[in-house]
MMTF fields as JSON, N, C-alpha, C and O atoms, coordinates in Angstrom:
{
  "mmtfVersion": "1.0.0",
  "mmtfProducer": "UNKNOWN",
  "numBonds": 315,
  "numAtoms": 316,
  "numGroups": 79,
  "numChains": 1,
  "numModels": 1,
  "chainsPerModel": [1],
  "groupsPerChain": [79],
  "chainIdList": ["A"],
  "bondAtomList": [4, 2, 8, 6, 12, 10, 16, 14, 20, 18, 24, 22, 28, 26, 32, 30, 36, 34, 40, 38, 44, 42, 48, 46, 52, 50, 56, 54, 60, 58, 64, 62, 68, 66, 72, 70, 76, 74, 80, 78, 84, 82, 88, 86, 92, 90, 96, 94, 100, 98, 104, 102, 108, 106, 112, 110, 116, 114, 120, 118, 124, 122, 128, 126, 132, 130, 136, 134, 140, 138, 144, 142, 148, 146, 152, 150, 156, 154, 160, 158, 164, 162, 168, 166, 172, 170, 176, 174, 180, 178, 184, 182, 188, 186, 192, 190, 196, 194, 200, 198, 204, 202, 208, 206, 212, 210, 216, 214, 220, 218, 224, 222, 228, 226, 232, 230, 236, 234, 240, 238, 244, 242, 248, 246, 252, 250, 256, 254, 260, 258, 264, 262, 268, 266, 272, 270, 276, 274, 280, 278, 284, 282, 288, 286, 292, 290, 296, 294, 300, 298, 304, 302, 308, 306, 312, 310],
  "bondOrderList": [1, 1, 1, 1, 1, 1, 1, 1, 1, 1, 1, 1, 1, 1, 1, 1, 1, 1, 1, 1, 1, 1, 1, 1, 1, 1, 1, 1, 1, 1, 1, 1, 1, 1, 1, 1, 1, 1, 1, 1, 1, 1, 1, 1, 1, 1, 1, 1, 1, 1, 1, 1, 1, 1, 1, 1, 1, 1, 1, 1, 1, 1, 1, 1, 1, 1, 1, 1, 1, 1, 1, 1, 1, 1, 1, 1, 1, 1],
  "groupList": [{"groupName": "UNK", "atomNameList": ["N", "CA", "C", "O"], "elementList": ["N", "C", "C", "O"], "formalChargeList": [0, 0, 0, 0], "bondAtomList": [1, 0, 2, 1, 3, 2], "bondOrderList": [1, 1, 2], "singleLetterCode": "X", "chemCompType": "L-PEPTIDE LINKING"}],
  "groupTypeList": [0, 0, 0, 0, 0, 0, 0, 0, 0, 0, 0, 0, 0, 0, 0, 0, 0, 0, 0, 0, 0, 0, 0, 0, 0, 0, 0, 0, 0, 0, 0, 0, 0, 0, 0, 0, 0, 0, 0, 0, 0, 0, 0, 0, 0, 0, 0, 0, 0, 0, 0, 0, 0, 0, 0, 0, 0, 0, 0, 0, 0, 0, 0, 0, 0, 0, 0, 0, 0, 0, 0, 0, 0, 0, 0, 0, 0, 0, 0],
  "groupIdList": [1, 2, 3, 4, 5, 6, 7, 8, 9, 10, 11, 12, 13, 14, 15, 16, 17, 18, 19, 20, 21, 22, 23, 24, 25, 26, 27, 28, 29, 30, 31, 32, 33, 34, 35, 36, 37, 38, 39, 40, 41, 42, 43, 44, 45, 46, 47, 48, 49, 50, 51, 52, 53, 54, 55, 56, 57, 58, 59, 60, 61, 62, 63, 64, 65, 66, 67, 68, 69, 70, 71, 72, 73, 74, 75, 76, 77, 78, 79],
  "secStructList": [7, 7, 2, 2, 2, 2, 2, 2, 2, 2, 2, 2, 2, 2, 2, 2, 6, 6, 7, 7, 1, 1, 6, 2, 2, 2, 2, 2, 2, 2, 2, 2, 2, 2, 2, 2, 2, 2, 2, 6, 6, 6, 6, 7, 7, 7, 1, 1, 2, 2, 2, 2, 2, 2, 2, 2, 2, 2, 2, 2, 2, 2, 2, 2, 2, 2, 6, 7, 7, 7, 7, 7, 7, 7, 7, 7, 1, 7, 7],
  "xCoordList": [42.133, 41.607, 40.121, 39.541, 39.476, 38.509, 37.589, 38.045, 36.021, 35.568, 35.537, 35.11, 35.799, 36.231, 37.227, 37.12, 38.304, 39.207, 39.461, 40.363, 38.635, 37.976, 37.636, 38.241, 36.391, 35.69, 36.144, 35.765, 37.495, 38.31, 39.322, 39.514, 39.695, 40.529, 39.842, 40.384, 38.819, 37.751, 37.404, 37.475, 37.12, 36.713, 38.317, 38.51, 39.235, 40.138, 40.891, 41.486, 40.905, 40.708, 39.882, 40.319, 38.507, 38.127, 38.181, 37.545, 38.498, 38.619, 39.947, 40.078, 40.687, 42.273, 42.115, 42.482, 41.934, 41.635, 42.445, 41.598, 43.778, 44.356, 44.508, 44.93, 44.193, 44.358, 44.656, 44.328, 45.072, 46.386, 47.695, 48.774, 47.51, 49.205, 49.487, 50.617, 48.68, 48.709, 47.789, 46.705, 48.1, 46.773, 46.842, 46.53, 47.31, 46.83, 45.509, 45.099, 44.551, 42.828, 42.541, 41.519, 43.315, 43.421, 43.422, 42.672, 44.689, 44.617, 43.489, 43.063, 43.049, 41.481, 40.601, 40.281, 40.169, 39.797, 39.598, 38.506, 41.225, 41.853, 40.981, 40.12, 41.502, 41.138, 39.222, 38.653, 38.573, 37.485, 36.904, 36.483, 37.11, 37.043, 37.461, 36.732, 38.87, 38.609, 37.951, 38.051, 37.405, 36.522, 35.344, 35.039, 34.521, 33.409, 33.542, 32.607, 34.857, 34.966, 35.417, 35.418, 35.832, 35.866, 34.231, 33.661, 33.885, 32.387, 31.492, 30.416, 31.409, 30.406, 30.371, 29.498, 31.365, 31.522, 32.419, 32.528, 32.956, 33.322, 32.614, 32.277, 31.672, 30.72, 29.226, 28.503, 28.924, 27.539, 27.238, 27.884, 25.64, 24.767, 24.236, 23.009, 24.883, 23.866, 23.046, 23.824, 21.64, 21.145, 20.989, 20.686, 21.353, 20.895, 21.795, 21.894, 22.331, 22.993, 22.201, 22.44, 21.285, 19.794, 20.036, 20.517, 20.048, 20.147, 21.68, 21.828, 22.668, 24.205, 23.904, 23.845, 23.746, 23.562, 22.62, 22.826, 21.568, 20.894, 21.813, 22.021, 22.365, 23.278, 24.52, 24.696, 25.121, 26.324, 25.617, 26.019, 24.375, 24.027, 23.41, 23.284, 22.998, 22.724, 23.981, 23.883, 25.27, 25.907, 26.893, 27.26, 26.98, 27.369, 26.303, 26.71, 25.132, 24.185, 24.664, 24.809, 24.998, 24.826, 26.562, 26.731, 27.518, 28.968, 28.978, 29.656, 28.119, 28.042, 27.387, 27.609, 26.785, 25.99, 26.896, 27.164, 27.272, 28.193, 29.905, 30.457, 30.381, 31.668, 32.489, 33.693, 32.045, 32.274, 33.514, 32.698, 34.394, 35.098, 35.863, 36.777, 35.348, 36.121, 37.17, 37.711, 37.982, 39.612, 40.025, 39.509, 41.056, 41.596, 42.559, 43.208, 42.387, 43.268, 44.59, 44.446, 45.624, 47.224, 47.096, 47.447, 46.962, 47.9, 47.034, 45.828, 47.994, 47.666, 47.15, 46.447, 47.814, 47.965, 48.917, 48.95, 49.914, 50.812, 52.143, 52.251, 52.84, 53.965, 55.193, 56.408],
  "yCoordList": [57.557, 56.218, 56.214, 57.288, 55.263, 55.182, 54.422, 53.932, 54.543, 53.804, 52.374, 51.858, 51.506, 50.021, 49.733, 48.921, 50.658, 50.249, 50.655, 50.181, 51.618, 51.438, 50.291, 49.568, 50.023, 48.673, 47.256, 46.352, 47.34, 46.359, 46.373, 45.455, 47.589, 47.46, 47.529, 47.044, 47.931, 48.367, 46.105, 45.63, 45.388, 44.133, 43.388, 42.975, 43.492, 42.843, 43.394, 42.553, 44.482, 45.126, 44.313, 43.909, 44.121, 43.447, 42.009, 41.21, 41.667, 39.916, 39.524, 38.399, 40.179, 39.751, 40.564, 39.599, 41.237, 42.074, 41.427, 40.631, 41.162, 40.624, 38.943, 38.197, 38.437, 36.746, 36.157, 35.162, 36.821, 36.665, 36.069, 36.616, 34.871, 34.369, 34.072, 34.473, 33.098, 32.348, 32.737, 32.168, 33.385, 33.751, 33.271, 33.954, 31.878, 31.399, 31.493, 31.465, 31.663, 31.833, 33.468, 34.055, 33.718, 35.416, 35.645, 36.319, 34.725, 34.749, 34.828, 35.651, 33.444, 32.709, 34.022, 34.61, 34.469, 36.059, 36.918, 37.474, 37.406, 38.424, 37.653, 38.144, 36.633, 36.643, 36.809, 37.714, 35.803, 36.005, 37.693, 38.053, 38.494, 39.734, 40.531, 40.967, 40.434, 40.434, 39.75, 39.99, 39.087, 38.195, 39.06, 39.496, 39.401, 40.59, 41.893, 42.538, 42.292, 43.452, 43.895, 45.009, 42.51, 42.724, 42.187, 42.496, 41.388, 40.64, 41.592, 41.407, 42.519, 43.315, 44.634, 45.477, 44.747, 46.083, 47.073, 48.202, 46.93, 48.165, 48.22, 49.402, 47.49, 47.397, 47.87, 48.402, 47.526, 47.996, 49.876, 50.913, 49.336, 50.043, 50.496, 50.459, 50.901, 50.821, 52.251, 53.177, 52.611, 53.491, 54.023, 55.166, 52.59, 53.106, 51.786, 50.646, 52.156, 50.947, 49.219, 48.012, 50.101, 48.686, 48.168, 47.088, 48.161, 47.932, 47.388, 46.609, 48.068, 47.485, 46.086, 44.966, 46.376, 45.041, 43.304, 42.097, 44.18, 42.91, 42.435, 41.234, 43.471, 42.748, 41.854, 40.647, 42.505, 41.591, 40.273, 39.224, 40.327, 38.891, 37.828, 36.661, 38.207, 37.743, 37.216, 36.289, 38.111, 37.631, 35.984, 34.92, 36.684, 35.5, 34.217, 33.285, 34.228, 32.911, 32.489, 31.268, 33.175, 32.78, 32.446, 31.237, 32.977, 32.163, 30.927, 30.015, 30.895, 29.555, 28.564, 27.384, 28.82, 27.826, 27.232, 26.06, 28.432, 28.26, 27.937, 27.098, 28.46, 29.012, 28.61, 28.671, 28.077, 28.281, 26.262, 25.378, 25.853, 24.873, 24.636, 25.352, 23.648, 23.375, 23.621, 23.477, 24.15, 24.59, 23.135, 22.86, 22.403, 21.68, 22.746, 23.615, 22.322, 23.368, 22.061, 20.844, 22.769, 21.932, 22.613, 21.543, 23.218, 23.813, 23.274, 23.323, 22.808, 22.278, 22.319, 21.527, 23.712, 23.96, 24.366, 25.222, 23.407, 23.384, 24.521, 24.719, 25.03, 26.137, 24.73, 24.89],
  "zCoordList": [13.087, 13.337, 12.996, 13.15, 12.594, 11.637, 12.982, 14.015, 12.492, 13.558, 13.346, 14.379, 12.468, 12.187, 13.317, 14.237, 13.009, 14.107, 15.328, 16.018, 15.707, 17.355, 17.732, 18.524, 17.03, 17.438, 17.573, 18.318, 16.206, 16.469, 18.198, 18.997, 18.218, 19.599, 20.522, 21.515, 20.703, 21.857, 22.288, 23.422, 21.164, 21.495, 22.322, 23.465, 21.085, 21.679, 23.0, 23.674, 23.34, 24.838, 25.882, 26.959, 25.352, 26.966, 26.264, 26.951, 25.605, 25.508, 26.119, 26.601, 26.12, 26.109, 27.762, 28.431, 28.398, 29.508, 30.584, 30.99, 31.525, 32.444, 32.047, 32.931, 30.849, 31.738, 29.924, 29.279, 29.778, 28.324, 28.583, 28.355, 29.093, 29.44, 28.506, 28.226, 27.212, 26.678, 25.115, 24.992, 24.34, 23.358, 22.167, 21.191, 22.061, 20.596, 20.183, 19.022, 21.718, 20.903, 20.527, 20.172, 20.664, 20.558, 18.928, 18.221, 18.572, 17.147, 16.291, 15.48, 16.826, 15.928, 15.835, 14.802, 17.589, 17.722, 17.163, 17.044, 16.41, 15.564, 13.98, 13.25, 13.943, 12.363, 12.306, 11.696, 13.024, 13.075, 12.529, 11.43, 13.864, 13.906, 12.184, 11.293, 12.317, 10.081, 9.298, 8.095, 9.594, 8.427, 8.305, 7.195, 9.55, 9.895, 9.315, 8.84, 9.378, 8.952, 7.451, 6.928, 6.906, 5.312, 4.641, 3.594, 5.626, 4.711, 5.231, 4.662, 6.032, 6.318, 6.858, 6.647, 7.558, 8.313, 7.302, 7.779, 6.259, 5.452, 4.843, 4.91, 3.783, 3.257, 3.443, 2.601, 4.832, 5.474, 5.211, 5.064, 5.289, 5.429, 6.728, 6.826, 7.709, 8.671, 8.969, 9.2, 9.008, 9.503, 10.905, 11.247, 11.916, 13.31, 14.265, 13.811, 15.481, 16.112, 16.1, 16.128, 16.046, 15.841, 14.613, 14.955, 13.52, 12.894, 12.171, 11.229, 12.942, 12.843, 13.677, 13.168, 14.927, 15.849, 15.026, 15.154, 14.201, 13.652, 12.3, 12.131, 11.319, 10.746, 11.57, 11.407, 12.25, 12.713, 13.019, 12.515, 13.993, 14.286, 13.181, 13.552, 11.759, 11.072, 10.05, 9.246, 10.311, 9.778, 10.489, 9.991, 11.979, 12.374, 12.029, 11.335, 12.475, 11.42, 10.332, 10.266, 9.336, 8.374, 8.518, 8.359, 8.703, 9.325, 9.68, 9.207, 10.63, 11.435, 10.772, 11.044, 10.125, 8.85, 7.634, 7.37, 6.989, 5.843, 6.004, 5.293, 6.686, 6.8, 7.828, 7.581, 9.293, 10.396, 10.533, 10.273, 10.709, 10.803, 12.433, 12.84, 13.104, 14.189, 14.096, 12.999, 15.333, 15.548, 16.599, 17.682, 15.898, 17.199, 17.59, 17.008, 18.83, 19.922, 20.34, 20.456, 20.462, 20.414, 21.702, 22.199, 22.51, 23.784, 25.026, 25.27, 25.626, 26.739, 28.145, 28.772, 28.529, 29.562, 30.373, 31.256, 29.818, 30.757, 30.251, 29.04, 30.934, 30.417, 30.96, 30.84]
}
């Protein structure tokens, strides 16, 4: 196991953590999380955790700028 995919299970571990009845946002989650890791995290350079940490956050910026599209959410609530 590679460290990409630590980090991938290590997040969705405490996101999903006891209160997963329901995880269609889990999905969005999941894909998100690949989008990061093909646009930057196999690719990267990083020299130091400092420096991993300021790319990821620069990449989400620049996501959220360019890329980023409201999700309507269909689920209700109710089972």
């Amino acid at each position: 196991m590679n460290m990409l995919s630590c980090f991938y299970d290590v997040i969705k571990l405490n996101l999903c953590e006891d209160r997963c009845k329901h995880a269609s946002w889990m999905n969005q989650v999941e894909i998100w999380l690949s989008i990061l890791v093909r646009k930057l995290l196999k690719r990267g350079n990083f020299v130091s955790l400092h420096d991993l940490r300021d790319q990821i956050l620069a990449f989400i910026a620049y996501y959220n700028r360019t890329m980023a599209k409201p999700i309507k959410w269909t689920y209700t609530g109710i089972s």
